[in-house]
Structures are given as C-alpha cells and as structure tokens.
C-alpha positions as CSV (number, residue, x, y, z in Angstrom):
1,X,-40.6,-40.3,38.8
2,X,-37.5,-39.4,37.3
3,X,-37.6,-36.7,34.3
4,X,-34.8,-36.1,31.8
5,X,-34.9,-32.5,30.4
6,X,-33.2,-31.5,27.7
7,X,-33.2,-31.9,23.8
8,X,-33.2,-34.5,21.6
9,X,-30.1,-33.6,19.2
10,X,-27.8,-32.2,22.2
11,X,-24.9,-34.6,22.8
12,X,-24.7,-34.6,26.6
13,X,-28.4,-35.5,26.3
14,X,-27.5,-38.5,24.2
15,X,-25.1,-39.6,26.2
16,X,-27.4,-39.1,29.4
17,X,-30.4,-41.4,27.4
18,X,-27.7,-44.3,26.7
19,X,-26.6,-44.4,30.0
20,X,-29.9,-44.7,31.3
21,X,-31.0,-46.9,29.2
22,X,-27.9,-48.9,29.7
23,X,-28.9,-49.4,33.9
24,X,-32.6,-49.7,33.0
25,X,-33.9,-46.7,34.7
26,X,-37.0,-45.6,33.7
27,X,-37.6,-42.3,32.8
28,X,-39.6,-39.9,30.8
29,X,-37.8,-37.5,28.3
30,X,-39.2,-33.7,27.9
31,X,-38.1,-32.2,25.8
32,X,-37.6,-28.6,26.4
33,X,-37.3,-27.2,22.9
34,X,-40.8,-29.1,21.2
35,X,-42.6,-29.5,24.6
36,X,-41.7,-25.9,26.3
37,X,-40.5,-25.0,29.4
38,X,-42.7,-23.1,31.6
39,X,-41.7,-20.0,33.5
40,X,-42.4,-21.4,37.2
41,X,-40.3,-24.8,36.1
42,X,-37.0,-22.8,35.5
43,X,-37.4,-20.4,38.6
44,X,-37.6,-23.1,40.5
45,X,-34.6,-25.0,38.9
46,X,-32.9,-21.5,39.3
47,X,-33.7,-21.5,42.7
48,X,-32.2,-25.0,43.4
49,X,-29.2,-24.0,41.5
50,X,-28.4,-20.6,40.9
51,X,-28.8,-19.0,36.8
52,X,-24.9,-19.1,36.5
53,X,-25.8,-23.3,36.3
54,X,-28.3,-23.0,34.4
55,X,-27.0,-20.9,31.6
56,X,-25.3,-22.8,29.0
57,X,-22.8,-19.8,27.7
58,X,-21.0,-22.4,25.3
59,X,-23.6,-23.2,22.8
60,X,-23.7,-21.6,20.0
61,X,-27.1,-19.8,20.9
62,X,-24.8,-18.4,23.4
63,X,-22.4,-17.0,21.0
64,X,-25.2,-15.5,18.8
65,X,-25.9,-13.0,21.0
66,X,-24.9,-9.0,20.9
67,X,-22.0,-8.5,23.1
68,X,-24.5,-6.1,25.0
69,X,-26.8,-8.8,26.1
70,X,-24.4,-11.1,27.6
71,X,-22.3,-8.2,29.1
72,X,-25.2,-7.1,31.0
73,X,-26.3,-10.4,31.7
74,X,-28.4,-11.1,35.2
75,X,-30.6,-13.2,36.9
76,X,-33.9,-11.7,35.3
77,X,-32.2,-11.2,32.2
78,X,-31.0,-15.0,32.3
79,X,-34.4,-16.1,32.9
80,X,-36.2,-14.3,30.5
81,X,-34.4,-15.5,27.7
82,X,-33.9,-19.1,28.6
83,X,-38.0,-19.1,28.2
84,X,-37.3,-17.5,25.3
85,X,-34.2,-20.0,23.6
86,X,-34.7,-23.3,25.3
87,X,-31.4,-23.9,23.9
88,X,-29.8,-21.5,26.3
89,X,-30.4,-23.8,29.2
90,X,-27.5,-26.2,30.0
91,X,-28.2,-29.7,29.2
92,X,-29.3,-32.1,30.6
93,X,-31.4,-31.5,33.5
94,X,-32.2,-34.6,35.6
95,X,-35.2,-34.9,38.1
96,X,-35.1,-37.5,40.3
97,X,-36.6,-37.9,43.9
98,X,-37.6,-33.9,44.1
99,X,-33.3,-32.9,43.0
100,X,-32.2,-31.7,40.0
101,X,-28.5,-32.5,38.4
102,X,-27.4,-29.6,35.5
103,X,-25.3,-31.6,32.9
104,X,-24.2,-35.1,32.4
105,X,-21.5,-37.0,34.3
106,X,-21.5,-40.8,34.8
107,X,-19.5,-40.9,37.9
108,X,-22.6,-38.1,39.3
109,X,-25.2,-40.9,37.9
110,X,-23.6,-43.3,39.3
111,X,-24.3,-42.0,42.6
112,X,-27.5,-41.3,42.4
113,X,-28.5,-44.4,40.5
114,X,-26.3,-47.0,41.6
C-alpha cells in the first residue's frame, strides 16, 4: 500500500497528488494535520531518515518560533514538537513498499514508480 502523508493545502503535496494521479497510482492520502500523527509513526520515520529530514525549518511554523527554541534544537526536541505542529514536518512523506521519500521530486518518483 502506498501512503501519501502530508497536508492538504501544502504545495509540494499538491504537486505530489497530481503527479500521482497523473501515472494512476493508487494511494491513500493522510493527512497529518486533520488525521494526527502518532508518536511511534514519526520515530520511526526519524529513524529511517534522521530529524534534520524531517524538520521542515522553512515554513513559516518554522519561523514563528523563539530564537531559543530553534537554537537549542535536537533530536527530542524536534520530535516533540513535530507531534505538537504537524506543520513542522517536511512535506510530503511517501510510503511505499516499507520506504519512505521526505519531499517531492518527479525525477525521485519516477524511479520508484516508473
């Protein structure tokens, strides 16, 4: 089963639906803002990938934050507030045959798809 993670207003996540859609892949779409994210889904994504993937430092979620906070950011830290702000998780995240891909790029889905 491939799963499309992500959130439904995010452009990368758009352009990740069309282009699906586009080859006819099935898929299912969760999205991680409305349907949650539990806390063993991202440690194992962060395990797969590393936090530094994960974290999406150039939303604007991102750029809310005290100075503080992201200085002293860390794995834990990066974690925690992921499951906290959905948003802070880089976009999208595609499951497909037990691997994950952080972000859209056609040429990537074309090599897994095509």
């Amino acid at each position: 089963m491939t799963i499309l993670y992500g959130i439904s207003n995010c452009d990368s996540v758009r352009k990740a639906r069309k282009w699906l859609a586009a080859h006819q892949i099935e898929y299912q779409f969760h999205d991680v803002r409305k349907d949650g994210l539990d806390s063993t889904q991202l440690k194992n994504w962060e395990r797969e990938t590393g936090w530094e993937t994960l974290l999406n430092r150039r939303g604007t979620t991102w750029r809310k934050l005290d100075e503080n906070t992201k200085a002293s950011i860390n794995k834990n830290s990066a974690i925690q507030l992921m499951l906290q702000e959905p948003t802070l998780i880089k976009r999208p995240i595609l499951y497909h045959k037990n691997n994950i891909t952080v972000g859209f790029n056609e040429s990537t889905y074309n090599s897994i798809f095509c």
